[in-house]
N, C-alpha and C positions, 0 to 999 in steps of 0.2 A: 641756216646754212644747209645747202643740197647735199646729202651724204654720199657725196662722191669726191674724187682727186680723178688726178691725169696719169696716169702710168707711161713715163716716159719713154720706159724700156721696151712696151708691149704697144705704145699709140694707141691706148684707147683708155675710157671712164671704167673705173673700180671704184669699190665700195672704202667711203674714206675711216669707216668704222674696222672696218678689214685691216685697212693700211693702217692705222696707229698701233694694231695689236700686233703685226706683226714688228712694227719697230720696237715696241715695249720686250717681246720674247727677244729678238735679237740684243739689244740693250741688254737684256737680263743675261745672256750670253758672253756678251762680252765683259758684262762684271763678274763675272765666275759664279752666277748665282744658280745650284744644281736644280736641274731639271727632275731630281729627288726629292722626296722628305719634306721638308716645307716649300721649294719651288712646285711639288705634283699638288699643294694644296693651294696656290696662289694663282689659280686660270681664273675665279672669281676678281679676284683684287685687278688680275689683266684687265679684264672686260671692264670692270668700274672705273681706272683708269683712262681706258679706251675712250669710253665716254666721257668721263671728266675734260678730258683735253678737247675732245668736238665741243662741247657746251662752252669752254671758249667766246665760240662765236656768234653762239646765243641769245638775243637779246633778255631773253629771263633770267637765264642765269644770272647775267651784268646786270640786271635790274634787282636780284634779291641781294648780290654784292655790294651794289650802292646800296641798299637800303638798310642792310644787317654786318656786311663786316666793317672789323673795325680793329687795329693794331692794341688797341688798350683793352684789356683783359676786364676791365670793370666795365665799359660799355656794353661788352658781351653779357657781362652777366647783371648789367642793370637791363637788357635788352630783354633777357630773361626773364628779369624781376613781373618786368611790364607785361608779359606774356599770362602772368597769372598760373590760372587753371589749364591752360591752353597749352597736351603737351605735345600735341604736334609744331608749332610755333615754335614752342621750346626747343625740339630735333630740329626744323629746317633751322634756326638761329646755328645752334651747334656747328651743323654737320658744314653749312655755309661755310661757316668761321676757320672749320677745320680744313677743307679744300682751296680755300683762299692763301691762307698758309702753305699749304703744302706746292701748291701750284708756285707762290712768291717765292718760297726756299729753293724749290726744284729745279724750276724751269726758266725764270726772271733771272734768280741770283740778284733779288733784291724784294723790300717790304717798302712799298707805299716811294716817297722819295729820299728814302735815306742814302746817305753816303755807301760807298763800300766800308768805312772805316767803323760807321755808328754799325753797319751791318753784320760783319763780322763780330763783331762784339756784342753782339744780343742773339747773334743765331740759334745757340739753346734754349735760350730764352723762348723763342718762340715757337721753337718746336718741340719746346713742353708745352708751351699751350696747343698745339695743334693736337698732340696727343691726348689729351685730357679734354679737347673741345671732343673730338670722334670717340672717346670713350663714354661721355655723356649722351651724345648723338644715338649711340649704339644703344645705351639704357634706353631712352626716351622712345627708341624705337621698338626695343622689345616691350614697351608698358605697353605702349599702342596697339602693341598685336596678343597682348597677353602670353606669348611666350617665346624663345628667339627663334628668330630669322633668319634668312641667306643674307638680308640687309643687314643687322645687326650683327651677322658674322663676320661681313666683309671691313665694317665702321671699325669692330676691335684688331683684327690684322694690320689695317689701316693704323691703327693707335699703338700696338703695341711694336708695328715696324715701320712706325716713321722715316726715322733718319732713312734707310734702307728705302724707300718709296719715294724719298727724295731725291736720294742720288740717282734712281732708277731716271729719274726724269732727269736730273741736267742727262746723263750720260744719251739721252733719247732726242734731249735738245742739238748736244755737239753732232752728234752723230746724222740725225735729221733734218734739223730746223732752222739751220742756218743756211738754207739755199740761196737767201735773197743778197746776205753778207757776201757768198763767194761769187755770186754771178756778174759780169760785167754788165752795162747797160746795153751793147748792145748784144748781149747773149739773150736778157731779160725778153727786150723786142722780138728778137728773133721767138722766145719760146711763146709770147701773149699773139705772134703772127700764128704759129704753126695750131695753135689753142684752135684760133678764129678758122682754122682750114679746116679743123674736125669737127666742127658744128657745137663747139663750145661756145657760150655765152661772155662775151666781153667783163671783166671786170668793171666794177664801179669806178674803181681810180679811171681805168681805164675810159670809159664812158664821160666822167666828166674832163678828161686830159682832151678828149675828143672833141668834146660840144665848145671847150675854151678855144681850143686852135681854128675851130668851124665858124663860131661867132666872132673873132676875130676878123676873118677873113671876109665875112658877112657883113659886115660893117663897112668894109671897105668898096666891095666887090658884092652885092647884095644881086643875086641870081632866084628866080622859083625855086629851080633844082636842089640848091644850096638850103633854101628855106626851108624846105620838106625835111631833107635830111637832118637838117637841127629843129624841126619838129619832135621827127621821129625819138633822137636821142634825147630830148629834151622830157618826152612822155614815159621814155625807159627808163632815166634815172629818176622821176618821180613815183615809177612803179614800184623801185628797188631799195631806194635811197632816200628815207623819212627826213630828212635833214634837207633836203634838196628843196631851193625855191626858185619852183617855175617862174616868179615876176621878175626874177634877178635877169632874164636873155628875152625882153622883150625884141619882139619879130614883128 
C-alpha cells in the first residue's frame, strides 16, 4: 500500500502514516486518556500502532498471519515448539499472534468466524493470550539483542495495557473507519470521480468494475477505440492485482 490517503478537507495526498497517528491521539482524547504520566510515555506504542493498522494492507503481514496465527493457544506454542533453537521465529510467531488479537478484539469486534455470542464469551480469554503472546515476543526480543530495546519496551506496554490498546482501537474504528458504512453510493461515486480529477490512481475494485462494464459493452459493440482502452485496463490490473487473469477478457 502507497503511504498516502486523500485529505478531504485540504484536496490533496498526505502521509497515510500521519493520518492514523493522528486518529489514535485523538481517539486517545476522547477516551479521557491523559496526555500525562503514562499517556507522555505512550508516543512509542502511537507509532507502533500507527503502523500496525497500515500493515493491514500488506501482503506480508497477511502472509505471516496465514501462516502463524491461530485462535488456539496450543498451536501457538506447538508453532514454537517447531521453531527449536530459532529465537527470532519464536518473536515473529509471538508477537504475530499478539497483534492479530489485538487488531481482532480491537478493531473487527470479532476472532476468526465466531458468533458475537461465542465472542463475547471468550473475550478474556483471549486477551490474555494476547497479553502473554507480546510478553514473550518482548522477552524473545530482548535475548536477541542481549539487552532491552525500544521494541521490547513497546511489546511489554503492549502486554501489560492490552485491554486499554484495544478499546483505543474500536474507539479509532467508530470514529474513523466507518466512512464506507455511512456514505451513500452515490456520494462514494462522487468521491472515486473527484479522486480521478486530482491525478489519483483508480482503485482496483474500481478498475475491474470498469474493464466488466467495457467488455460487456465490447462484446456487443466491438470498436478499435474501445479495444485499446480495455487493453489499457486490462495491463493495470495485472500490474496491481496478482489474482487478476488476463485470459479471462480475451480481445
Amino acid at each position: 500500500m502507497a503511504d498516502w490517503y486523500f485529505d478531504l478537507q485540504h484536496h490533496q495526498p498526505a502521509s497515510a502514516q500521519g493520518y492514523l497517528t493522528q486518529c489514535l491521539l485523538a481517539s486517545r482524547l476522547r477516551m479521557g486518556l491523559s496526555s500525562t504520566g503514562r499517556g507522555a510515555d505512550d508516543e512509542d506504542v502511537n507509532v507502533y500502532l500507527a503502523h500496525l493498522l497500515l500493515s493491514l494492507t500488506e501482503p506480508e503481514f497477511l502472509a505471516l498471519c496465514q501462516r502463524y496465527a491461530s485462535l488456539r493457544d496450543q498451536d501457538v506454542f506447538h508453532a514454537v515448539e517447531d521453531a527449536k533453537d530459532d529465537a527470532y521465529l519464536k518473536y515473529v510467531v509471538y508477537r504475530v499472534n499478539a497483534d492479530h488479537l489485538l487488531v481482532g478484539l480491537g478493531l473487527f469486534h470479532s476472532i476468526g468466524n465466531a458468533s458475537p455470542r461465542w465472542f463475547a464469551r471468550d473475550r478474556s480469554c483471549h486477551a490474555g493470550y494476547g497479553q502473554t503472546y507480546y510478553q514473550f515476543a518482548a522477552a524473545y526480543h530482548q535475548q536477541l539483542s542481549h539487552k532491552p530495546t525500544a521494541t521490547s519496551d513497546i511489546l511489554r506496554k503492549l502486554s501489560s495495557g492490552f485491554d486499554t490498546y484495544a478499546s483505543l482501537l474500536t474507539q479509532t474504528r467508530e470514529a474513523y473507519f466507518q466512512f464506507v458504512e455511512r456514505a451513500t453510493p452515490g456520494e462514494m461515486d462522487r468521491l472515486v470521480q473527484e479522486l480521478q480529477s486530482a491525478g489519483l490512481p483508480p482503485s482496483v475494485h474500481h478498475l475491474r468494475d470498469e474493464l466488466l462494464d467495457g467488455y460487456s459493452v465490447w462484446l456487443k459493440h466491438p470498436t478499435p477505440e474501445l479495444r485499446e482502452r480495455l487493453q489499457a485496463l486490462a495491463e493495470e490490473l495485472a500490474r496491481r492485482d496478482p489474482e487478476f487473469r488476463r485470459g479471462a477478457f480475451p480481445l
